[in-house]
N, C-alpha and C positions, 0 to 999 in steps of 0.2 A: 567315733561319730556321735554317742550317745551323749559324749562330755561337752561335746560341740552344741549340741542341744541343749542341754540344762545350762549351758554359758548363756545361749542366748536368751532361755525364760529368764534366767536370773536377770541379764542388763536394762528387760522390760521393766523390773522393778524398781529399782533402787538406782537407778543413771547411771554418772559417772563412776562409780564402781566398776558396775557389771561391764561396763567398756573398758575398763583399763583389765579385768580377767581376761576378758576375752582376747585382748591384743596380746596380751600373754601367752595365752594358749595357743594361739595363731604363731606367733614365733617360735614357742618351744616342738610344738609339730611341723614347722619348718626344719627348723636345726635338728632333729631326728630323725628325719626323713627325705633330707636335702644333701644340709651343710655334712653331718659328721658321717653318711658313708662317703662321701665326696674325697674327704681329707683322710682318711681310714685307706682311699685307695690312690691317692697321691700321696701317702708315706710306704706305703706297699711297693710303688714306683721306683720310691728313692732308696728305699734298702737294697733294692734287687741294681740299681744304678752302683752303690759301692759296693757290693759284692761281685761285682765283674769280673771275671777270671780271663788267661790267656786260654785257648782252643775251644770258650766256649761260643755258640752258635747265637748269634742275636738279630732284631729288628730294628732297624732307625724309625724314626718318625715318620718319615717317607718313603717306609715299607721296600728299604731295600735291606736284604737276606745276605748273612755274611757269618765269616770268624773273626774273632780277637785276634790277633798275631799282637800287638804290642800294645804296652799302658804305659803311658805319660800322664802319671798323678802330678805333676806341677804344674802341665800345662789345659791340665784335664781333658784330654785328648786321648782317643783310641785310633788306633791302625786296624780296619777290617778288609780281610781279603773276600772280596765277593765271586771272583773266579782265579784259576791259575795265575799267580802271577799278577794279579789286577790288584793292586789294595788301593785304599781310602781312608785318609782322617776324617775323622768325624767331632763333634763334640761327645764328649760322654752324656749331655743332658738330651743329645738328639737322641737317646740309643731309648728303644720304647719296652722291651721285651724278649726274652728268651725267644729262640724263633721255633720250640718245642711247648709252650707255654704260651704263643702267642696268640692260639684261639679265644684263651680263658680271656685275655684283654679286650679284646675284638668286642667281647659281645656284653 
């Protein structure tokens, strides 16, 4: 906050300078504080997407609770059984989270 401040005595002085620091600094504390945990945790997403295993327990998008029983890597499709007997294709991009790990996403 203090850099925010001597950006802006500084733009008092000397014009367009201190405007172009400033919109600098305004983006660089954006993208630090926006953009790169953003993308830090949509790659966190996608590692945990290929690592998928068969009997493990996951979340769709649409917070239905289930097992892997089967992986179709060509067609990038899983088979989740969500009760006896009941299974469902899914996309593997709909799949959002372990469903033992799925508070940490939630919040």
């Amino acid at each position: 906050m203090q850099t925010l401040t001597i950006l802006l005595q500084a733009s008092q002085g000397d014009g367009g300078m201190g405007m172009i620091l400033m919109l600098v600094a305004m983006f660089a504390i954006m993208y630090f504080f926006m953009i790169r945990p953003q993308q830090k945790k949509q790659k966190e997403i996608q590692n945990f997407r290929k690592g998928i295993e068969k009997g493990q327990e996951i979340v769709t998008a649409g917070g239905i609770y289930g097992v892997v029983r089967e992986i179709d890597d060509v067609n990038n499709i899983l088979v989740v059984e969500v009760a006896n007997g009941v299974r469902l294709r899914v996309d593997r991009n709909s799949v959002f989270a372990s469903a033992t790990g799925a508070e940490n996403y939630s919040k």
